[in-house]
C-alpha positions as CSV (number, residue, x, y, z in Angstrom):
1,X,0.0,0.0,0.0
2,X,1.1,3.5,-1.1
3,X,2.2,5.8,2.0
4,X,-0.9,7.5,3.8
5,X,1.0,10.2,4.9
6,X,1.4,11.3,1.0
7,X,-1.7,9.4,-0.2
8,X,0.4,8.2,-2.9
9,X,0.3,11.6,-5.0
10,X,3.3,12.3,-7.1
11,X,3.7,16.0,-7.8
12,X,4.2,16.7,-11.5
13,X,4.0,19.6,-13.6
14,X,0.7,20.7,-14.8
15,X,-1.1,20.9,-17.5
16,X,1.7,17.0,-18.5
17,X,-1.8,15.1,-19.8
18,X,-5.2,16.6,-19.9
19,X,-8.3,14.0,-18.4
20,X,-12.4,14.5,-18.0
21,X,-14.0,13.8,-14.9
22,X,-17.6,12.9,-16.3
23,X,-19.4,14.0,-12.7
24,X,-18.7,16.0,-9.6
25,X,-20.2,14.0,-6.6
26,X,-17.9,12.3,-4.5
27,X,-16.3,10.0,-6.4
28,X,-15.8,12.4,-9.1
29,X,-14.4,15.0,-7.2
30,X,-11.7,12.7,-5.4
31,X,-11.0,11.5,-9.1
32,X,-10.3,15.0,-10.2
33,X,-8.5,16.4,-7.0
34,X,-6.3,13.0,-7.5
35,X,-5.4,13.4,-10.9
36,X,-4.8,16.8,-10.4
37,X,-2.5,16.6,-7.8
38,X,-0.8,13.8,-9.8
39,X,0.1,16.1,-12.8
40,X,-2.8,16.0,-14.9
41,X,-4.6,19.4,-16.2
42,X,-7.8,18.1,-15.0
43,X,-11.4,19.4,-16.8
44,X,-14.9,18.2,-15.1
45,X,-18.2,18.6,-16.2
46,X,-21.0,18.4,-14.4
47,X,-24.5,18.5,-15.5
48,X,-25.6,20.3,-12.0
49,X,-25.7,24.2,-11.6
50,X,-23.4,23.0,-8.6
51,X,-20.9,20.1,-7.3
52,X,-21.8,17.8,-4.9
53,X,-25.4,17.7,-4.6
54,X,-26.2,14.6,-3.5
55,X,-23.7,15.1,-0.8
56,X,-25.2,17.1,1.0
57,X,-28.8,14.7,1.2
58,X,-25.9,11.7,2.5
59,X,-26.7,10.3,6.5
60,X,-29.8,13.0,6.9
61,X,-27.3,15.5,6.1
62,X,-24.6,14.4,8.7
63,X,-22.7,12.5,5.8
64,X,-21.4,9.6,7.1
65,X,-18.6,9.2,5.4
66,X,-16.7,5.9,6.1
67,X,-16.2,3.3,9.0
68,X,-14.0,2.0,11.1
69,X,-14.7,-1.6,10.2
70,X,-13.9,-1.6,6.8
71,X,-14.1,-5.2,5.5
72,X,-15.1,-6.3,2.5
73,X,-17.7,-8.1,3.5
74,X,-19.5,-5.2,4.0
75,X,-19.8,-4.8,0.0
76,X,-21.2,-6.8,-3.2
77,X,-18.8,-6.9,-5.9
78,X,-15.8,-9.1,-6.6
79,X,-13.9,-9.3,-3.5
80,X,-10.8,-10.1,-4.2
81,X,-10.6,-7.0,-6.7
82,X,-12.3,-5.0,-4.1
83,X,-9.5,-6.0,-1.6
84,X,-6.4,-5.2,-3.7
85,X,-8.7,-1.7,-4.1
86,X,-8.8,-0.7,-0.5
87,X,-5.3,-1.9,-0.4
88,X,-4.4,1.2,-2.6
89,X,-6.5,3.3,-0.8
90,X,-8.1,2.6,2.9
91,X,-10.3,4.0,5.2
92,X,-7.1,5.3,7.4
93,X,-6.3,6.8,4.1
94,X,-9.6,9.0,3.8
95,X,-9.4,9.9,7.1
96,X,-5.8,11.0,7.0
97,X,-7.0,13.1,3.7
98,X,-9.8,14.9,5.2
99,X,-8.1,15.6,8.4
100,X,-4.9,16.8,6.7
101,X,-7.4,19.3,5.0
102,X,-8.7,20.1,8.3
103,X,-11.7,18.3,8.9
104,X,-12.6,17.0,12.6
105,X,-13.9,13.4,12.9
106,X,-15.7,11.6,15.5
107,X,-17.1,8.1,15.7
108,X,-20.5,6.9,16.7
109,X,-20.6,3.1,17.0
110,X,-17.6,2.6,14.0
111,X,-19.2,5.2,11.7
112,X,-17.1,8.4,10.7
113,X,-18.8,11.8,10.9
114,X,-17.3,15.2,10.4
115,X,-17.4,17.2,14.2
116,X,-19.5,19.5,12.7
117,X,-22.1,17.0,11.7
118,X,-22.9,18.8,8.8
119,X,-22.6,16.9,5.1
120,X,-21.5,20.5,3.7
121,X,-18.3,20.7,5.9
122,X,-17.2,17.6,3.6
123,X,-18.4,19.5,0.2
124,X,-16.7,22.3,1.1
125,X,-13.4,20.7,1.7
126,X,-13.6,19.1,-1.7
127,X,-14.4,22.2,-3.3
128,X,-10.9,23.5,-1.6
129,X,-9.3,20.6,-2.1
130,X,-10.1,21.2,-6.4
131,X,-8.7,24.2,-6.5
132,X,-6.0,23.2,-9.2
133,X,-9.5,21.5,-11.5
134,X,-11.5,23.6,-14.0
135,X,-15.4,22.9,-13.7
136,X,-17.6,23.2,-15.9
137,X,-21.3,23.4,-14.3
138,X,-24.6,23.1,-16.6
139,X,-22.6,21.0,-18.8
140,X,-24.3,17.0,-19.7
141,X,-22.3,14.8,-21.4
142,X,-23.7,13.3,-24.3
143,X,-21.1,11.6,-25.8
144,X,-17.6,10.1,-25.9
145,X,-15.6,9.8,-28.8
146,X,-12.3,8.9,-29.6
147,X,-10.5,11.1,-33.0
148,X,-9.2,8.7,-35.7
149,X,-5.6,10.7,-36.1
150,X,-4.8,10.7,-32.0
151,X,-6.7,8.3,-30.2
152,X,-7.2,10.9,-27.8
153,X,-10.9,11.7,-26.1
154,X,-13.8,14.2,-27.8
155,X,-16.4,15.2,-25.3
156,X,-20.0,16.3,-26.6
157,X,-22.2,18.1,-24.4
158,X,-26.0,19.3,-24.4
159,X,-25.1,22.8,-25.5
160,X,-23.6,21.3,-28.8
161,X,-20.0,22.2,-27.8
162,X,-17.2,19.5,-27.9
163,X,-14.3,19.5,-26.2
164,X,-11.2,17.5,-27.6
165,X,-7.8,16.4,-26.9
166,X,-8.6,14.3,-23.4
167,X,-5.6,11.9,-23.0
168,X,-8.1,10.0,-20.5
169,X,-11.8,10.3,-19.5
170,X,-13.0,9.1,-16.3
171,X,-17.1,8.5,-15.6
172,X,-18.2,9.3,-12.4
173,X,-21.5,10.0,-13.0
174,X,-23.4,8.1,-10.3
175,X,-26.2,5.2,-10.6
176,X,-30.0,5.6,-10.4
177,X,-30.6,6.2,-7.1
178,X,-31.7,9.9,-6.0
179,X,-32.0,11.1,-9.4
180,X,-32.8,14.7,-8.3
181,X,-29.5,14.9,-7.5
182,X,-28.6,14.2,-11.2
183,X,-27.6,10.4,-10.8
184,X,-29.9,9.6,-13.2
185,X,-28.5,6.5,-15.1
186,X,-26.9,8.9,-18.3
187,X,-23.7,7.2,-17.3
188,X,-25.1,3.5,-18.1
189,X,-25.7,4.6,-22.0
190,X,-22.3,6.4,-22.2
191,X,-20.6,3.3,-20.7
192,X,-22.6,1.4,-23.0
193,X,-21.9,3.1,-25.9
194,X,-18.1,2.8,-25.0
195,X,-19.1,-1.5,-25.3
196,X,-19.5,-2.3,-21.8
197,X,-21.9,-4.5,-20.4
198,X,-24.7,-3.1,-18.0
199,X,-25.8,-5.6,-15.2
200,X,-29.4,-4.8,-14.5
201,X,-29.6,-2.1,-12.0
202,X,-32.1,-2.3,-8.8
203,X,-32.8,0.4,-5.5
204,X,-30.7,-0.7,-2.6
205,X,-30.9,1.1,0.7
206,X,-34.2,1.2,0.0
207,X,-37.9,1.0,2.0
208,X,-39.8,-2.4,1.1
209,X,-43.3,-2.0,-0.3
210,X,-45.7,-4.8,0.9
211,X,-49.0,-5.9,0.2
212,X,-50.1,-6.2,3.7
213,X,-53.3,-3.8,4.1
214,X,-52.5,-4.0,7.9
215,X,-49.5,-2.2,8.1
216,X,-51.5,1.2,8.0
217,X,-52.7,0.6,11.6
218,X,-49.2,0.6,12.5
219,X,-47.7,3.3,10.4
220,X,-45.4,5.1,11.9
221,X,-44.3,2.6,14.7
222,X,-40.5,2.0,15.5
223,X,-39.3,-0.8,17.6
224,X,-36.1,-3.0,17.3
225,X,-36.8,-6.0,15.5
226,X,-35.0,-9.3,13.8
227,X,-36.1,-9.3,9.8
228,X,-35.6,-12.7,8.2
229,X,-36.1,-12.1,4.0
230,X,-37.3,-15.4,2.3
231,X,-37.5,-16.5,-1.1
232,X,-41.0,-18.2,-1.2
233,X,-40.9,-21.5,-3.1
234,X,-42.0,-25.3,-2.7
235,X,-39.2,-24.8,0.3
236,X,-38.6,-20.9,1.9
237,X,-35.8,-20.0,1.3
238,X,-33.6,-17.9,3.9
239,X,-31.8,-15.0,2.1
240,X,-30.8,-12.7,4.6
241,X,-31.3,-11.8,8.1
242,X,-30.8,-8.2,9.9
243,X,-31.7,-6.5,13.5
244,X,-31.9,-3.4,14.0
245,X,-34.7,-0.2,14.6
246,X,-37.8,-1.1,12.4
247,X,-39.7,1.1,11.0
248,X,-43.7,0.4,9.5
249,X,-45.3,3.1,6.9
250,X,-48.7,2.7,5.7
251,X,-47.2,1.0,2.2
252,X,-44.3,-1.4,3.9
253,X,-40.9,-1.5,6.3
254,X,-38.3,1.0,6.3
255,X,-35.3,1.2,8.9
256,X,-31.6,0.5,8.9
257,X,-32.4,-3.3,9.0
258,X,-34.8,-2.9,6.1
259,X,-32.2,-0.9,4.0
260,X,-29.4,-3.8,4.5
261,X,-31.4,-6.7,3.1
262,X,-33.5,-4.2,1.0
263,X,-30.8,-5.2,-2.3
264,X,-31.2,-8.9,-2.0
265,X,-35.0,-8.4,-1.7
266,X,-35.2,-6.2,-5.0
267,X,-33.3,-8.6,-6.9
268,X,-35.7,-11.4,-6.1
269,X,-38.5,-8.8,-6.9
270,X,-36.7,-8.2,-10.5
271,X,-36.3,-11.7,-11.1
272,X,-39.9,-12.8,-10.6
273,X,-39.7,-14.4,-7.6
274,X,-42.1,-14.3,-4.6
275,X,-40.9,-12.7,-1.4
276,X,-41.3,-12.2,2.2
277,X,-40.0,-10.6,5.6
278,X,-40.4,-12.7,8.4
279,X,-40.5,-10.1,11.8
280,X,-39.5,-11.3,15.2
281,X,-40.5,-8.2,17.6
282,X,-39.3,-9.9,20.4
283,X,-35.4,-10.7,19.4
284,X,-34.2,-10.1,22.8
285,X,-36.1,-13.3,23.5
286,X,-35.1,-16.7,22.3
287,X,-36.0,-19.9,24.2
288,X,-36.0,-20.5,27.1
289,X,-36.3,-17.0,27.3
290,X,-39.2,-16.6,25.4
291,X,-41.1,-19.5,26.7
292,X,-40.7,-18.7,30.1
293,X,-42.4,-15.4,29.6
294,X,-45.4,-17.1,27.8
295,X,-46.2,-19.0,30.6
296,X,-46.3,-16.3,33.1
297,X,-48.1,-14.2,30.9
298,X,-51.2,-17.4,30.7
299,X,-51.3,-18.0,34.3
300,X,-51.8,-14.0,35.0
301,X,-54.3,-14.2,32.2
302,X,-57.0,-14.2,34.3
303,X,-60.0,-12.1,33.9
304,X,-58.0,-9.8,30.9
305,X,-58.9,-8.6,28.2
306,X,-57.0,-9.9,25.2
307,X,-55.8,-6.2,25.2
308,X,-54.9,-6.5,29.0
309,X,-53.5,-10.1,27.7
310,X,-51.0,-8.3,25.3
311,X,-50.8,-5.1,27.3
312,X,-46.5,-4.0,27.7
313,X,-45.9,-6.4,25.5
314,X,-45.1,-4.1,22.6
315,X,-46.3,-0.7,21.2
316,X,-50.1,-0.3,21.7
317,X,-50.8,0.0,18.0
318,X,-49.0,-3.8,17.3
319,X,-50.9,-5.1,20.0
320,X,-54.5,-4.1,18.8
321,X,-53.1,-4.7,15.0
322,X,-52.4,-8.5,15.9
323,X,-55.6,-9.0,17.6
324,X,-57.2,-8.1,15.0
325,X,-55.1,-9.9,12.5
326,X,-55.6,-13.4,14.6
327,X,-59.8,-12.5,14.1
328,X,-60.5,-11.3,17.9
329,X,-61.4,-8.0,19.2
330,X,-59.1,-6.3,22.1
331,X,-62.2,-6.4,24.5
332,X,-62.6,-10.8,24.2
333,X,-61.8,-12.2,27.5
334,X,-58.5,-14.2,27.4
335,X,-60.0,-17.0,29.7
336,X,-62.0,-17.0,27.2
337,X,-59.9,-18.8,24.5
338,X,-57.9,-22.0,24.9
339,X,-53.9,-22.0,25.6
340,X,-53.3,-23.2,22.3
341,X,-54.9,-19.7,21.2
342,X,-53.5,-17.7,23.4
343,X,-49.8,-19.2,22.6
344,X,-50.4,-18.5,18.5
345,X,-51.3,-14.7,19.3
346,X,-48.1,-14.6,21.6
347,X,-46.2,-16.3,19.4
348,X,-47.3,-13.3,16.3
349,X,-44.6,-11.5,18.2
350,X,-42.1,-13.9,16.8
351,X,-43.2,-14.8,13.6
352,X,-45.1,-11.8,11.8
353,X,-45.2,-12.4,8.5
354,X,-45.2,-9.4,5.6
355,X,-45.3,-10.3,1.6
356,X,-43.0,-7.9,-0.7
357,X,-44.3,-6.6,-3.4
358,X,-41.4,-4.1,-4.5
359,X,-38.3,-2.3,-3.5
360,X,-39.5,1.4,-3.1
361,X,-38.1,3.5,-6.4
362,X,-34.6,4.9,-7.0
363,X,-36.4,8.4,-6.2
364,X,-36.0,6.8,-2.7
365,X,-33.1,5.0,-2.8
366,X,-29.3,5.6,-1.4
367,X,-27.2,3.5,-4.1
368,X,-27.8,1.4,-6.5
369,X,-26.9,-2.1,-6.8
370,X,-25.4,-3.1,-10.6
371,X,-23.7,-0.9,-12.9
372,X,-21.0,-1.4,-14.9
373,X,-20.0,-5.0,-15.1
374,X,-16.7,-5.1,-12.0
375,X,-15.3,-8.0,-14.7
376,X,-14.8,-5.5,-17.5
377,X,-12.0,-3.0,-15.4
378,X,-8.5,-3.3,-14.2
379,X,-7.6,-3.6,-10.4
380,X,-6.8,-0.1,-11.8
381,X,-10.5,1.1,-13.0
382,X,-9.6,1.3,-16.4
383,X,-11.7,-0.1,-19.1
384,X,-10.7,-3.5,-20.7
385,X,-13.2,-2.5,-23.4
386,X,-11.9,0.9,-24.3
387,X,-8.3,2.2,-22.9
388,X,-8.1,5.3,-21.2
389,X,-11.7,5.2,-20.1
390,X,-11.8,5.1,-16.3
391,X,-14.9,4.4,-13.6
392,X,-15.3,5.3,-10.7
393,X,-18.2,5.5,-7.7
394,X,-21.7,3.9,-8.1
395,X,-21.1,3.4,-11.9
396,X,-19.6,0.3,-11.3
397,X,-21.4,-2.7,-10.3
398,X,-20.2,-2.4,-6.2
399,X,-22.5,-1.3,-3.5
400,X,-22.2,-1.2,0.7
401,X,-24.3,-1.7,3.2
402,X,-25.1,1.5,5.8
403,X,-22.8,2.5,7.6
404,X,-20.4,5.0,5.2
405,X,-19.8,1.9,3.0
406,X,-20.9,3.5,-0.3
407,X,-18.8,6.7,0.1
408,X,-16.0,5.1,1.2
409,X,-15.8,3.1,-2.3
410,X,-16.4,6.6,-3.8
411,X,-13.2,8.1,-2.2
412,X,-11.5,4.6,-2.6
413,X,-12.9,4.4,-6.7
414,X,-12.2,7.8,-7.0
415,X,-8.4,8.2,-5.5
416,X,-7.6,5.2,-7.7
417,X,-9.0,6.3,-11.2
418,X,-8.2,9.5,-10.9
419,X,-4.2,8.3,-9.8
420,X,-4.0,5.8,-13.0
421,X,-5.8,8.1,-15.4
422,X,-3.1,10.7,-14.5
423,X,0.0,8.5,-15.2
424,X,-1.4,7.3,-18.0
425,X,-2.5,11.1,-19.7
426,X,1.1,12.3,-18.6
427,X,3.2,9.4,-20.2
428,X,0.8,9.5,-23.4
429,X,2.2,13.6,-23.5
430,X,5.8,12.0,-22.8
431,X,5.4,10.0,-25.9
């Protein structure tokens, strides 16, 4: 690994190669301030009126923007690439980059914050940190071309201008998801267009819509919760399992637990195949645990109601919501019923049962899962397909869980196009 005290830039003069930066989020922005730093004379366009939009929208606006745990097993992609990619460039390496440009951190339970809390304390280091990159804002891509006489890049925009003479061209231009932001998909059909192959893109980090009708009673109810997903077949199927805060809306799940198995979920969606999110509401409680507590709960079952049965069990709304569910009404007497009734409602707590019918949209969503096939780039995130073309960010086909995963492969992605698109634009100048 490259020394993180330098971050592996090599000062060279100026204005040696010239690249594009197609996109300035945060991948493309690390891209250019990299290759910048590394030589190149560095031009990005971005289709915003500004850089960094979707920044600022990242953790609620507290951008969360890496971890302390940063194993690959926290990501979908080729691993063993992905591994030789956080090799070049770590999470200690982001960390020493942002505080070397003066940046506070703190930690809440492994995640990386700035001090301030505040997404645009990371935006406007980046902007400081480009200082050496011209931008050019308003300005879509449309095309890529390559001129027959020097191989080098032509860039077309909306506004009909082209700009030529780009000894390499790195995309950057985001996914799907949040495509107010300006991620939305342009980069596919450009990368396309260059021959690459497109694996289907999906919403990850996304709310689950189900077709439960009685998840409005509980709308808006939080409680920690164990989500199992299930591919339903002649045998379920266990995909997935997360705990974590749960969230219900009046169309689904939402919640930190939801987000993480929200990807495998919308691929079983996109492929046709049933789905479902078995709740436990009572994780805490496994057992012994568990059936110790329904047996005192029968014998002080008394004269209750079935609502007196359930009551502190969990949030009043689930309480009347399964009742109502099992066919009973909160004021039935719970002597009333038989223990073999009385253990099935208690035992709703463990085994609620929801059926998916989609991932909510990309509108919604914090990454997208596919991209740009990972098999088609270098360890160095240059295009097999067309040399000199580099990725970079949610383009490719890698996504994280929560938890700073996603930006962290932007920084990582980023630093490491923008470095090899720079050696390469400076010794094509040499030549």
């Amino acid at each position: 690994m490259e020394g993180a005290g330098s971050l592996g830039f090599v000062e060279r003069k100026a204005g040696v190669g010239k690249i594009a930066v197609i996109g300035a989020g945060a991948s493309g922005m690390m891209a250019a301030i990299t290759a910048a730093r590394s030589g190149g004379d560095v031009t990005v366009f971005e289709k915003n009126e500004r850089v960094g939009k979707k920044i600022l929208a990242t953790g609620n606006g507290k951008c969360n923007f890496s971890n302390k745990d940063l194993s690959i097993n926290h990501y979908y992609g080729n691993r063993d690439k992905l591994k030789a990619c956080f090799d070049t460039f770590s999470g200690e390496d982001t960390l020493h980059f942002f505080q070397q440009a003066g940046m506070l951190v703190k930690e809440k339970r492994g995640c990386l914050y700035p001090w301030s809390e505040q997404a645009s304390t990371v935006l406007d280091i980046l902007r400081k940190e480009m200082k050496d990159v011209k931008t050019e804002l308003s300005a879509e891509v449309k095309g890529i071309s390559r001129d027959k006489k020097t191989g080098r890049f032509i860039i077309s925009t909306l506004s009909g201008k082209e700009k030529e003479g780009y000894d390499a061209v790195i995309l950057a231009c985001g996914g799907c998801a949040a495509p107010k932001t300006g991620s939305d998909g342009g980069g596919f059909v450009l990368a396309k267009r260059m021959g690459h192959h497109i694996v289907p893109t999906v919403p990850a980090l996304v709310q689950l819509r189900c077709k439960d009708g009685f998840l409005k009673a509980v709308a808006g109810v939080r409680c920690e919760a164990r989500i199992s997903l299930y591919e339903i077949g002649k045998e379920d199927r266990l995909v997935q399992e997360e705990e974590g805060e749960l969230q219900f809306t009046d169309y689904g799940i939402s919640g930190i637990p939801v987000f993480q198995l929200s990807r495998q979920a919308a691929y079983l969606m996109y492929e046709g195949r049933n789905a479902a999110a078995v709740i436990d509401l009572l994780p805490q409680m496994d057992g012994s645990t568990y059936d110790a507590m329904c047996m005192d709960r029968l014998r002080m079952a008394e004269d209750k109601t079935l609502e007196g049965f359930l009551l502190g069990l969990g949030n009043k709304k689930i309480n009347l919501m399964l009742i109502k569910e099992a066919g009973y009404k909160p004021g039935d007497v719970a002597k009333g019923f038989g223990e073999r009734q009385l253990k099935t409602l208690l035992l709703s707590y463990k085994n609620l049962r929801v059926h998916l019918l989609s991932a909510n949209s990309f509108e919604h969503a914090q990454t997208t899962a596919g991209g740009v096939d990972f098999s088609e780039v270098t360890e160095g995130l240059e295009s097999l397909k067309a040399p000199g073309l580099y990725f970079a960010g949610e383009i490719l086909d890698v996504d994280g869980r929560c938890g700073g995963y996603n930006l962290q492969w932007a920084w990582t992605s980023g630093y490491i196009a923008g470095k090899n698109a720079a050696k390469r634009a400076c010794m094509k100048r040499e030549v």
